[in-house]
Each structure stands twice: as structure tokens, then as C-alpha cells.
N, CA, C and O atoms as a Tinker XYZ file with bonds, in Angstrom:
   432  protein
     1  N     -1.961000    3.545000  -19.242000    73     2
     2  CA    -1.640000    4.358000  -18.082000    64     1     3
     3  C     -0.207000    4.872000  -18.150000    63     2     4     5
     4  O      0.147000    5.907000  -17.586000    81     3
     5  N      0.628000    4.065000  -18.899000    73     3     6
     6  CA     2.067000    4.579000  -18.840000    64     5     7
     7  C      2.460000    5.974000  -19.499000    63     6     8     9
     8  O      3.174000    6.945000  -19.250000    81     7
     9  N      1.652000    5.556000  -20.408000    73     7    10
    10  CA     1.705000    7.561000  -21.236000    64     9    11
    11  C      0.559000    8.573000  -20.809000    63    10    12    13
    12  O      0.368000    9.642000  -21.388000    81    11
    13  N     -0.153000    8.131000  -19.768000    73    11    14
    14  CA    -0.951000    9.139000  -18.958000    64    13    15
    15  C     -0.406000   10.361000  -18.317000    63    14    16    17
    16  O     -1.164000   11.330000  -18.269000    81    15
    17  N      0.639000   10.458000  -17.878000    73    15    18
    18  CA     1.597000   11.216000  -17.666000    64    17    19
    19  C      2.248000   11.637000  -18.227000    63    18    20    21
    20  O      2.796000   12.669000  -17.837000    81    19
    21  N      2.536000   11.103000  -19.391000    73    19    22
    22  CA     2.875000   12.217000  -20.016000    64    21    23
    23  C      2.188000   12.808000  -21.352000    63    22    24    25
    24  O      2.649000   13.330000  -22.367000    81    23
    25  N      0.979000   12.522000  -20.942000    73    23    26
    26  CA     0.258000   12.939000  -22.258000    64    25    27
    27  C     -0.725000   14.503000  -21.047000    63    26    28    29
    28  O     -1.075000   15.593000  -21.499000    81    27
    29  N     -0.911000   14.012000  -19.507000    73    27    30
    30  CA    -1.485000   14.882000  -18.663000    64    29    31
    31  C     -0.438000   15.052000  -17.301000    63    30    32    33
    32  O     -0.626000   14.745000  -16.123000    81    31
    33  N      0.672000   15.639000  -17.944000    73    31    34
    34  CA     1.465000   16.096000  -16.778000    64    33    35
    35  C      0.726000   16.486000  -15.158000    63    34    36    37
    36  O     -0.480000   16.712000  -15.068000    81    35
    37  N      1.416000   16.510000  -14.262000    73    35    38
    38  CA     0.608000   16.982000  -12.989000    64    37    39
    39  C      0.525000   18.675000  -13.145000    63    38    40    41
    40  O      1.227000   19.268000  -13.965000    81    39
    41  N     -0.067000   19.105000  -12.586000    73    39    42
    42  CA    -0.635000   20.622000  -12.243000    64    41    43
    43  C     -0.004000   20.990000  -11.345000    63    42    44    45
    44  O      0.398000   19.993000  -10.745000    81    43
    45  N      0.520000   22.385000  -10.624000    73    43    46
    46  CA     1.388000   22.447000   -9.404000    64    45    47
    47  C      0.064000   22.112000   -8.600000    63    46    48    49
    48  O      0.257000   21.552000   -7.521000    81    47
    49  N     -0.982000   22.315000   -8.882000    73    47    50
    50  CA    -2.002000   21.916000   -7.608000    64    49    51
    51  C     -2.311000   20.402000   -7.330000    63    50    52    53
    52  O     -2.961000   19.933000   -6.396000    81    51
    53  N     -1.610000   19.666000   -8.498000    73    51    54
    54  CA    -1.926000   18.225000   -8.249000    64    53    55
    55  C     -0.752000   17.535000   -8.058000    63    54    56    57
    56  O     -0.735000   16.308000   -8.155000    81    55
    57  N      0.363000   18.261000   -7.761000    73    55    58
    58  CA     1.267000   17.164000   -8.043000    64    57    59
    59  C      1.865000   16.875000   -6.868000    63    58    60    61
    60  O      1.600000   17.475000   -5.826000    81    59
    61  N      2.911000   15.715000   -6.987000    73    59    62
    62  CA     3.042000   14.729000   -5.685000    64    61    63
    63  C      3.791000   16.448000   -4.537000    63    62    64    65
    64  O      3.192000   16.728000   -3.498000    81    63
    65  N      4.429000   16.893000   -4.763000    73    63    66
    66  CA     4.824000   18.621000   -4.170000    64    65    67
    67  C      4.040000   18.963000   -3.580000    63    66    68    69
    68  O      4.033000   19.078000   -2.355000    81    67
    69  N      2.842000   19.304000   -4.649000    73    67    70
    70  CA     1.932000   19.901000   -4.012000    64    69    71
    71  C      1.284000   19.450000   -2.415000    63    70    72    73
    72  O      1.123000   19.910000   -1.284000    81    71
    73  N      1.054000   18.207000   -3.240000    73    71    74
    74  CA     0.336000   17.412000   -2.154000    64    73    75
    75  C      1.339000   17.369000   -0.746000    63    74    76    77
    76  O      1.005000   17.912000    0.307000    81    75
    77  N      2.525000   16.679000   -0.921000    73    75    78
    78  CA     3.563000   15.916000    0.375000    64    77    79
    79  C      4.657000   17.397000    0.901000    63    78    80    81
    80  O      5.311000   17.576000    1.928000    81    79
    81  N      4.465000   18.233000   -0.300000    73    79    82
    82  CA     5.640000   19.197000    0.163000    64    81    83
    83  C      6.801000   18.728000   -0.202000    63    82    84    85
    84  O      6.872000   17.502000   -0.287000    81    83
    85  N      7.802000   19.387000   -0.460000    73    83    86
    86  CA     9.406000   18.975000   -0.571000    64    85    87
    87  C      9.934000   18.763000    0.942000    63    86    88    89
    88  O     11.147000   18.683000    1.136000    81    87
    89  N      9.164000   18.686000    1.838000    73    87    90
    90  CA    10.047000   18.769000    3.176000    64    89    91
    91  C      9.904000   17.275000    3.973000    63    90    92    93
    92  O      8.790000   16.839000    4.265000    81    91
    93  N     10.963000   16.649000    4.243000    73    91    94
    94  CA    11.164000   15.306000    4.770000    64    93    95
    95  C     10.358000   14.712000    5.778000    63    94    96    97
    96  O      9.809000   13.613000    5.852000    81    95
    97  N     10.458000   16.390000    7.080000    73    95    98
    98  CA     9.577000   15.983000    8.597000    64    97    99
    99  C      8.365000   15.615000    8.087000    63    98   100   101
   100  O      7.925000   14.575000    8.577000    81    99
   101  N      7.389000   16.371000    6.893000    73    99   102
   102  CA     5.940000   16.142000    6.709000    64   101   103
   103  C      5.503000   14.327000    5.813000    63   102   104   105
   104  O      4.469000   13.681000    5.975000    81   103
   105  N      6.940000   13.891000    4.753000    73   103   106
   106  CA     6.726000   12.707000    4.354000    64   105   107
   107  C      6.769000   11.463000    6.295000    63   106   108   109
   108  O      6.068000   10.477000    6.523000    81   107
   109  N      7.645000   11.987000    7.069000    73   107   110
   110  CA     7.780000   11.483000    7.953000    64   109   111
   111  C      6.605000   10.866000    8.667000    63   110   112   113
   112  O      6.277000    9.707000    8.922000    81   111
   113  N      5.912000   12.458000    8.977000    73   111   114
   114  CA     4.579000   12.157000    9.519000    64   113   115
   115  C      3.141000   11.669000    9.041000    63   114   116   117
   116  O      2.150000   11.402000    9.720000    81   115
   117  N      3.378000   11.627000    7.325000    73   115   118
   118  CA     2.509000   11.415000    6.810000    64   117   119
   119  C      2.787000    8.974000    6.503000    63   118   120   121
   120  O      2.057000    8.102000    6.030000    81   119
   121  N      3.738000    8.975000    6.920000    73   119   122
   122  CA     4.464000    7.546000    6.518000    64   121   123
   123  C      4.062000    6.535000    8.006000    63   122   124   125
   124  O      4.627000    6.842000    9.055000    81   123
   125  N      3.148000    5.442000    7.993000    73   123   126
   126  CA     2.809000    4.683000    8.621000    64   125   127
   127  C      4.154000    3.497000    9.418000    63   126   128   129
   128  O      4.209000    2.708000   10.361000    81   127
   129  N      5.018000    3.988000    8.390000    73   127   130
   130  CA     6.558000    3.219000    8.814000    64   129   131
   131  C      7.100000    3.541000   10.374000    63   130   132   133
   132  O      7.500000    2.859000   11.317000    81   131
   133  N      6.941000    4.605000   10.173000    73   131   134
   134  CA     7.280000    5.405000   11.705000    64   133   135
   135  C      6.564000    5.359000   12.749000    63   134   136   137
   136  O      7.046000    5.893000   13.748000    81   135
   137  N      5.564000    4.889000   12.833000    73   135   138
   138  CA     4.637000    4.255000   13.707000    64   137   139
   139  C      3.963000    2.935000   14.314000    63   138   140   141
   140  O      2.975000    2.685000   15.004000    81   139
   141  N      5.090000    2.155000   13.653000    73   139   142
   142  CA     5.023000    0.857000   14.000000    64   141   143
   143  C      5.359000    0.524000   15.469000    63   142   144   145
   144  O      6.455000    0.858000   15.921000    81   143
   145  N      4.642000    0.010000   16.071000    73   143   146
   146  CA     5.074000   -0.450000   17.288000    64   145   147
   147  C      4.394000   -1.859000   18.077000    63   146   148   149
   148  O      3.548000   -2.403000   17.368000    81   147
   149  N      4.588000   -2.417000   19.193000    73   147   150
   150  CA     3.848000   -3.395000   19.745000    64   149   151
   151  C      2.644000   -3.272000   19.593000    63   150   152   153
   152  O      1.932000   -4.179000   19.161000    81   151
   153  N      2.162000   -1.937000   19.979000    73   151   154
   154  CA     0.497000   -1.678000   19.723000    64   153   155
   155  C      0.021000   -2.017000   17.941000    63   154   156   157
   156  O     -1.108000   -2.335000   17.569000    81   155
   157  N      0.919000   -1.882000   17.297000    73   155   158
   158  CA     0.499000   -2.386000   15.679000    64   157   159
   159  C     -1.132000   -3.385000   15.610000    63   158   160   161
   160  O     -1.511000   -4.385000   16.220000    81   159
   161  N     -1.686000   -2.619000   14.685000    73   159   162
   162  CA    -2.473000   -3.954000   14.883000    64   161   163
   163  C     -2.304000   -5.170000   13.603000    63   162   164   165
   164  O     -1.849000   -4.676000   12.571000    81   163
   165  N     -2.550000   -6.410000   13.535000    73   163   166
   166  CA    -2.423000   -6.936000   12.549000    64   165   167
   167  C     -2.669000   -6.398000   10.982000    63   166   168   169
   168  O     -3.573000   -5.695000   10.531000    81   167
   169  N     -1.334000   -7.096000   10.235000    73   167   170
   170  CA    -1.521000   -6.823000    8.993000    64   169   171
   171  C     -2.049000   -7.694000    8.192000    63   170   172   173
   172  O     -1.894000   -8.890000    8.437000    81   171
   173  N     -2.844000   -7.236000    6.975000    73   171   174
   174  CA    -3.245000   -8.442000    5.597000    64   173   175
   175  C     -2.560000   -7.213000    4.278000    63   174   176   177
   176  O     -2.791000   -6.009000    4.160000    81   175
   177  N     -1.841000   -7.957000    3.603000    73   175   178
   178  CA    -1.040000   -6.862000    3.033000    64   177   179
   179  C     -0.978000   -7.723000    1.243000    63   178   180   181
   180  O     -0.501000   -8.792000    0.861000    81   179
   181  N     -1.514000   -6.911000    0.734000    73   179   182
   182  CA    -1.313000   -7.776000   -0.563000    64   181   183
   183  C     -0.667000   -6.566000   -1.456000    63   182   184   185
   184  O     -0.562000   -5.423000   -1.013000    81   183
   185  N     -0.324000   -6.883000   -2.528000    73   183   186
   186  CA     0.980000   -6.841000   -3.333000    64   185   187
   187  C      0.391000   -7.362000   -4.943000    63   186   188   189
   188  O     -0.015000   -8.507000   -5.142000    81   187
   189  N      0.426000   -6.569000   -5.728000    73   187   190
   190  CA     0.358000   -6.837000   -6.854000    64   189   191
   191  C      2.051000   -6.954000   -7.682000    63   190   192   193
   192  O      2.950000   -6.113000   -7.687000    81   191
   193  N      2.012000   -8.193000   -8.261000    73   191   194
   194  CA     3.442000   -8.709000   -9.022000    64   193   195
   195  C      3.462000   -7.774000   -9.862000    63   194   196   197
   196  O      4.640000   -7.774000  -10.219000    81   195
   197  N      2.852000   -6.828000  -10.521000    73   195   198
   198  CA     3.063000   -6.258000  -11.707000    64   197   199
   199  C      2.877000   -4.715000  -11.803000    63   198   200   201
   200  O      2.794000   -4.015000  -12.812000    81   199
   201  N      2.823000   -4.292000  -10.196000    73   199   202
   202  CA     2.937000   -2.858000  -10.385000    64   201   203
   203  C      3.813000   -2.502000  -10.231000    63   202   204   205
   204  O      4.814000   -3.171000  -10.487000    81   203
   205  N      3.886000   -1.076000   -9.657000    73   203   206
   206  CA     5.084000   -0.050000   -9.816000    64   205   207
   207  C      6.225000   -0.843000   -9.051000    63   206   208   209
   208  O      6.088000   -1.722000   -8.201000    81   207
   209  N      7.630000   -0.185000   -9.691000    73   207   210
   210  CA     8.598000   -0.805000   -8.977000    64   209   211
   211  C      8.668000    0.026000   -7.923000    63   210   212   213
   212  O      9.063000   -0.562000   -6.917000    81   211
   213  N      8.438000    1.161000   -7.765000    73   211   214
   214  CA     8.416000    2.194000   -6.152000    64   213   215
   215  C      7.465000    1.385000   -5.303000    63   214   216   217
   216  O      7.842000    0.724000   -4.335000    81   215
   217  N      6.058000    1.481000   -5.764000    73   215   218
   218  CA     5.773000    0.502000   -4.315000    64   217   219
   219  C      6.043000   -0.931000   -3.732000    63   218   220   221
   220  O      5.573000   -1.478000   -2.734000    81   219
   221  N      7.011000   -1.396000   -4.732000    73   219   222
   222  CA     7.188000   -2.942000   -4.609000    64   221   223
   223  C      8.468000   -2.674000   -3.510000    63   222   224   225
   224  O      8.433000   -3.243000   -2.419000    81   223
   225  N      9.327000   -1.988000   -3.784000    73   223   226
   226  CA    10.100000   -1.200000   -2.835000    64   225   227
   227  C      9.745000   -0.393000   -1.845000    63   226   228   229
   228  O     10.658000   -0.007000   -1.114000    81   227
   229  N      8.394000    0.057000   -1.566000    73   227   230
   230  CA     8.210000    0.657000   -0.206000    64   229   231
   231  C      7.574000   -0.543000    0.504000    63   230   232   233
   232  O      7.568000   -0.701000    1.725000    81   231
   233  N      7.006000   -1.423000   -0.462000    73   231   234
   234  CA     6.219000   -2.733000    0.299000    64   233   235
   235  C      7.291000   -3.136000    1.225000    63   234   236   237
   236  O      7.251000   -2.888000    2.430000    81   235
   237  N      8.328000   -3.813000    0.592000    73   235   238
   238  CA     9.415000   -4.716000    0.722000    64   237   239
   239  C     10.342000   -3.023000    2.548000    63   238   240   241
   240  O     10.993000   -3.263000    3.565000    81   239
   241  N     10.104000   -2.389000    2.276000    73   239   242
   242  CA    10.550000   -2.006000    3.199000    64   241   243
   243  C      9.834000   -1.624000    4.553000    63   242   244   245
   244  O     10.497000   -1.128000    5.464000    81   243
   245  N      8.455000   -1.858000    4.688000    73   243   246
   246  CA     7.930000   -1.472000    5.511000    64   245   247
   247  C      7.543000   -2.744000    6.009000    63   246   248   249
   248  O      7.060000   -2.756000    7.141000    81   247
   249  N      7.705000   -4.297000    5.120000    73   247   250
   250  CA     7.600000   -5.690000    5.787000    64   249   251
   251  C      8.974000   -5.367000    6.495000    63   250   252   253
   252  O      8.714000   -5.990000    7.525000    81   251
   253  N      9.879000   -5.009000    6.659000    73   251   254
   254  CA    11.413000   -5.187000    7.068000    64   253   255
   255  C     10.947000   -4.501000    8.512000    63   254   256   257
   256  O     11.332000   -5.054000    9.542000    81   255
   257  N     10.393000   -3.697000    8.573000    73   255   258
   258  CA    10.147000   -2.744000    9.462000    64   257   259
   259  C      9.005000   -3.583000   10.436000    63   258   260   261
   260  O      9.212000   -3.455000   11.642000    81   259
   261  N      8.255000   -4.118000   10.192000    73   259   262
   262  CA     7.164000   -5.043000   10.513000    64   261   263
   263  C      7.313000   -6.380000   11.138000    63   262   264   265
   264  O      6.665000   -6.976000   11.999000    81   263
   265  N      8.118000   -6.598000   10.605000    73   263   266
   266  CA     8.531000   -8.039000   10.975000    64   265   267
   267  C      9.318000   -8.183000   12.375000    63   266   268   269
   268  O      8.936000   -9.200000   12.953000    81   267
   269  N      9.921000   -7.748000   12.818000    73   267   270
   270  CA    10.407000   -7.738000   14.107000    64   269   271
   271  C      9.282000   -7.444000   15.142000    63   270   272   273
   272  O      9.489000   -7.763000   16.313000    81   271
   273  N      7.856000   -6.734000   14.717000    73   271   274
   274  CA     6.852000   -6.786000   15.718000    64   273   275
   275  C      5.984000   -7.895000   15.399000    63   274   276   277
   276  O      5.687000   -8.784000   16.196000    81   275
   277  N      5.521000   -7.797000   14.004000    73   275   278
   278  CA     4.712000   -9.408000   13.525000    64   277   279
   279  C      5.778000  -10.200000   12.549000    63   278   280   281
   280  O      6.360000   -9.915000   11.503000    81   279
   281  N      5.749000  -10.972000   13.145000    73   279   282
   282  CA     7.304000  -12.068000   12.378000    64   281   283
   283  C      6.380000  -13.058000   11.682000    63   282   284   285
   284  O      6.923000  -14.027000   11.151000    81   283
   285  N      4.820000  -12.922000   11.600000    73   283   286
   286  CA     4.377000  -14.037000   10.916000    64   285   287
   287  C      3.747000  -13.206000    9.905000    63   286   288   289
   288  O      3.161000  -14.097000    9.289000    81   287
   289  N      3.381000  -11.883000    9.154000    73   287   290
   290  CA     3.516000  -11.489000    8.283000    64   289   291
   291  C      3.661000  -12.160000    7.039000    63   290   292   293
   292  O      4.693000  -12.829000    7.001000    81   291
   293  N      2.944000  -12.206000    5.974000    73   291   294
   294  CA     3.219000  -12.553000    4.986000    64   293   295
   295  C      2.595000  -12.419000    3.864000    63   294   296   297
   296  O      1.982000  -13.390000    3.421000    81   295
   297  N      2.612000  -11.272000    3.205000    73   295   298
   298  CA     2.000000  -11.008000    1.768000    64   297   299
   299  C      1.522000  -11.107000    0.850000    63   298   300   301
   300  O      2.140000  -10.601000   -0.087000    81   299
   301  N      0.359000  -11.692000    0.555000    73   299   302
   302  CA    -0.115000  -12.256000   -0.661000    64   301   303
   303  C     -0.096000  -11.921000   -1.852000    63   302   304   305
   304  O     -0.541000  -10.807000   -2.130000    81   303
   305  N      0.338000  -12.638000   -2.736000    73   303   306
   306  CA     1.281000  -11.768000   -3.709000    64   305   307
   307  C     -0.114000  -11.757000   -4.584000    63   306   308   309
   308  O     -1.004000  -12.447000   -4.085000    81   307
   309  N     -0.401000  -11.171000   -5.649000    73   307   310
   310  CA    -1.687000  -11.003000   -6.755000    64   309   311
   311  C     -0.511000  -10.898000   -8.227000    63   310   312   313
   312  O      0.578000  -10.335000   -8.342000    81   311
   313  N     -1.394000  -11.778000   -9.260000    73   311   314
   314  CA    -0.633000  -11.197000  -10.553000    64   313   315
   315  C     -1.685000  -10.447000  -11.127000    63   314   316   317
   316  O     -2.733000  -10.845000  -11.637000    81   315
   317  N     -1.108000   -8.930000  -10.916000    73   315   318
   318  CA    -2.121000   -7.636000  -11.520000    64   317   319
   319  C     -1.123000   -6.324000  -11.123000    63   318   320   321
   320  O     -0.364000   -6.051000  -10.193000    81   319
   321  N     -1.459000   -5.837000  -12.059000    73   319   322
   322  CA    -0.823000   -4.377000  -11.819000    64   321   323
   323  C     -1.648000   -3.574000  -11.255000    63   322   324   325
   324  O     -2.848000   -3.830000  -11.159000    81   323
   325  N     -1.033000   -2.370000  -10.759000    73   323   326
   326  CA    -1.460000   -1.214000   -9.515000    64   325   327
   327  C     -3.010000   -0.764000   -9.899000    63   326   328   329
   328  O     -3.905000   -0.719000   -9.055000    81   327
   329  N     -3.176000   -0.468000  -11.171000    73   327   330
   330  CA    -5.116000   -0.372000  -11.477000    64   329   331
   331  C     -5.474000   -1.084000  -11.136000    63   330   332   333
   332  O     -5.720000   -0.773000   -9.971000    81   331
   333  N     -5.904000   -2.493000  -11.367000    73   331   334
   334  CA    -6.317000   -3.490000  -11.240000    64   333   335
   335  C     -6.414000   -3.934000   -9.986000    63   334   336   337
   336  O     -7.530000   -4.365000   -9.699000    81   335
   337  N     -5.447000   -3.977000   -8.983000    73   335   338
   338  CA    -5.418000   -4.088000   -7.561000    64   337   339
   339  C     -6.079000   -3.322000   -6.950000    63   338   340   341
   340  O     -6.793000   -3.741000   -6.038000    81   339
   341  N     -6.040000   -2.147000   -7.234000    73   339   342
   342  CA    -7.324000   -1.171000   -6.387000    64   341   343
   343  C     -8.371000   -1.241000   -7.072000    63   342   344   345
   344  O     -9.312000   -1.174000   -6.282000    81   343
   345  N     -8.786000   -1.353000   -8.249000    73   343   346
   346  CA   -10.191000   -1.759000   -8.442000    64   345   347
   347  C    -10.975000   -2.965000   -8.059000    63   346   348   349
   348  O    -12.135000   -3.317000   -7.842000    81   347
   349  N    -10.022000   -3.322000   -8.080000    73   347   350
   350  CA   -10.686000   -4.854000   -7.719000    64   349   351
   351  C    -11.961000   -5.102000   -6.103000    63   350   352   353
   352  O    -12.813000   -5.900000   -5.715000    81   351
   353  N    -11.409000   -4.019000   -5.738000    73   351   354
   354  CA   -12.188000   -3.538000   -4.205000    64   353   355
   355  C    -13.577000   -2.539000   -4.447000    63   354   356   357
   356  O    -14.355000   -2.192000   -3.558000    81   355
   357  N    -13.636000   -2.288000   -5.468000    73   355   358
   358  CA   -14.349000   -1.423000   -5.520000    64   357   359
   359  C    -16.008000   -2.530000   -5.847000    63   358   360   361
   360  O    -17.153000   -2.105000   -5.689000    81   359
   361  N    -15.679000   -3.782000   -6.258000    73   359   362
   362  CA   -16.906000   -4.803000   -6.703000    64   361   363
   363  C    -16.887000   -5.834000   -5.008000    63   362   364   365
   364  O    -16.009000   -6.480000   -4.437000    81   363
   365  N    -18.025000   -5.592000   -4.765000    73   363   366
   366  CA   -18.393000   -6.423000   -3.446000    64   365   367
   367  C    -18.296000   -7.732000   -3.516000    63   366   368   369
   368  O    -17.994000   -8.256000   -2.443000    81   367
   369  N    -18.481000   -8.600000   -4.607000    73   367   370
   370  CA   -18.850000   -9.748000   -5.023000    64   369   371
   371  C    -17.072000  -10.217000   -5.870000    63   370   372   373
   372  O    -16.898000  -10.783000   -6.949000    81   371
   373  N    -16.284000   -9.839000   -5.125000    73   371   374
   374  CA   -15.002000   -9.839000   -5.185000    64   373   375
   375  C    -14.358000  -10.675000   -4.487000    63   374   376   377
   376  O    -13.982000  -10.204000   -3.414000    81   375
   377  N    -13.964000  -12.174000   -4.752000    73   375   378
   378  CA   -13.418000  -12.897000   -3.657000    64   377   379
   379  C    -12.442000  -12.830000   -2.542000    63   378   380   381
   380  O    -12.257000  -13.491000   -1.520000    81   379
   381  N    -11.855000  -11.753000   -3.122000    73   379   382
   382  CA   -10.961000  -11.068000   -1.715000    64   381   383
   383  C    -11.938000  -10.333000   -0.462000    63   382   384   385
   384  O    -11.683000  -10.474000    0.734000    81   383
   385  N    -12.795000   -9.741000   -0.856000    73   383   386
   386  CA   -13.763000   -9.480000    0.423000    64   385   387
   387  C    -13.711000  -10.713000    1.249000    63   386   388   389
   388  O    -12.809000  -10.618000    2.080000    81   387
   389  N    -14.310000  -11.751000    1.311000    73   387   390
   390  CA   -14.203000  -12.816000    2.290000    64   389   391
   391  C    -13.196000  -13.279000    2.605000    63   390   392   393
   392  O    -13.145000  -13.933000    3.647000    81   391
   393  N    -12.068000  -13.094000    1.814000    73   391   394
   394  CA   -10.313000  -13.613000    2.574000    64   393   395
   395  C    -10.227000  -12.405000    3.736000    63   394   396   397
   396  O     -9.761000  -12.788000    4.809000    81   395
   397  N    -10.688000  -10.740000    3.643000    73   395   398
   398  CA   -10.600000   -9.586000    4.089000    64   397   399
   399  C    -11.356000  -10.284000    5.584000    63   398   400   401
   400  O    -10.989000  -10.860000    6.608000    81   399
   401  N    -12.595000   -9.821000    4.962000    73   399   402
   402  CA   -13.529000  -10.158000    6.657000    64   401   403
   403  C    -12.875000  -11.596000    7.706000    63   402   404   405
   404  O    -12.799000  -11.630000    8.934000    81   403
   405  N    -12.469000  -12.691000    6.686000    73   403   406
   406  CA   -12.181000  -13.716000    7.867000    64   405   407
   407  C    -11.020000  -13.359000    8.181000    63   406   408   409
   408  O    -10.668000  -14.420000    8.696000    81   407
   409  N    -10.147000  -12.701000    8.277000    73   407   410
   410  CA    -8.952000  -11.844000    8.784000    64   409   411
   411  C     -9.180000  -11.170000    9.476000    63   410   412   413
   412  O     -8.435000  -11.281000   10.450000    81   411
   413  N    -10.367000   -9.891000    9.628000    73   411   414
   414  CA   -10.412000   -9.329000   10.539000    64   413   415
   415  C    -11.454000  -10.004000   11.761000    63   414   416   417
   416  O    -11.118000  -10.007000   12.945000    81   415
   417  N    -12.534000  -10.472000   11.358000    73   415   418
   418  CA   -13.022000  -11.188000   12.084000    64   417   419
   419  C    -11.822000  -12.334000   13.751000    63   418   420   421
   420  O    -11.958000  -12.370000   14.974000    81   419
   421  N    -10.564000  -13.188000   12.520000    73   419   422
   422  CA    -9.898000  -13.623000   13.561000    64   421   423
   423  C     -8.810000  -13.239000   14.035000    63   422   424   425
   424  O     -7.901000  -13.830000   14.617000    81   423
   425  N     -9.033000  -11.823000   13.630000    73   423   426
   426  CA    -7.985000  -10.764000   14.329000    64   425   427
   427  C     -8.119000   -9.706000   16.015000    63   426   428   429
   428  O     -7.379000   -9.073000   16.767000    81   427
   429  N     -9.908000  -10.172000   15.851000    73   427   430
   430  CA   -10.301000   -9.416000   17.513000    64   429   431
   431  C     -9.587000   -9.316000   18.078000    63   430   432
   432  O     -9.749000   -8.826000   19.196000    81   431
């Protein structure tokens, strides 16, 4: 995946531009950070040890942001990188499904 990019550069129709725009107000509104509030509803937030260092840094900043409304927050860390973490959802018979449901289940 690391030379995926640069073996298939983005397209102006595919690329992060395209998509978010260069303009700040639209990352604003498109960013779940800015909408944190009492009404929040509970988080289950997992984290792969071995992906990108950008989202390990937006993780780490949006717990900062979080924590003053849920102070019991706490991240389950996975050793897998960023493929692997989202695929892993895609198989039903995936033991994180049942950590998922009994979370939301005792989250009513």
C-alpha cells in the first residue's frame, strides 16, 4: 500500500481537494470534533498501533476534545495497520462484532 500512491497518484477528481476543498469552513463542517457536546453519544473507539501517523494524531486529538464530556473514554488499542482495521468489519464472524453490540446494547 505504501507505493500505491505513488505508483496511482490521485486524479483531480479523486483527490483529498477534490473531495474536502482547500477551504477550512468546509473541513470544519465536515469534522465531528466540532460537534461534540453533552448530547454526545457514547464512544467505542479503536485504534490500530500500526497505522497512519495522521490518524493516530487526529485520534489522539479528538480523545482530548472528548474527554472533558466522557472522561471514561478509553481506546482500544489493536496491533494492525489502517487495511486491516477496516477490513476486519467487513467478516461478521469477527470477534469485535460482539465487543460492538454489547456496547451498544449497554449504552441505551
Amino acid at each position: 500500500m505504501k507505493n500505491y500512491l505513488e505508483n496511482y497518484p490521485p486524479t483531480t477528481e479523486s483527490d483529498y481537494l477534490a473531495t474536502w476543498t482547500n477551504d477550512p469552513d468546509v473541513w470544519q463542517d465536515a469534522s465531528p470534533i466540532y460537534f461534540l457536546n453533552n448530547n454526545t453519544p457514547p464512544f467505542l473507539i479503536y485504534v490500530g498501533d500500526k497505522t497512519y501517523e495522521s490518524i493516530k494524531v487526529s485520534n489522539e486529538r479528538f480523545l482530548t476534545a472528548l474527554q472533558p464530556i466522557q472522561p471514561n473514554v478509553t481506546p482500544i488499542h489493536i496491533n494492525k495497520s489502517h487495511i486491516p482495521m477496516v477490513l476486519q468489519y467487513f467478516w461478521p464472524w469477527n470477534r469485535r462484532y460482539d465487543e460492538i453490540i454489547n456496547f451498544m446494547n449497554t449504552k441505551k
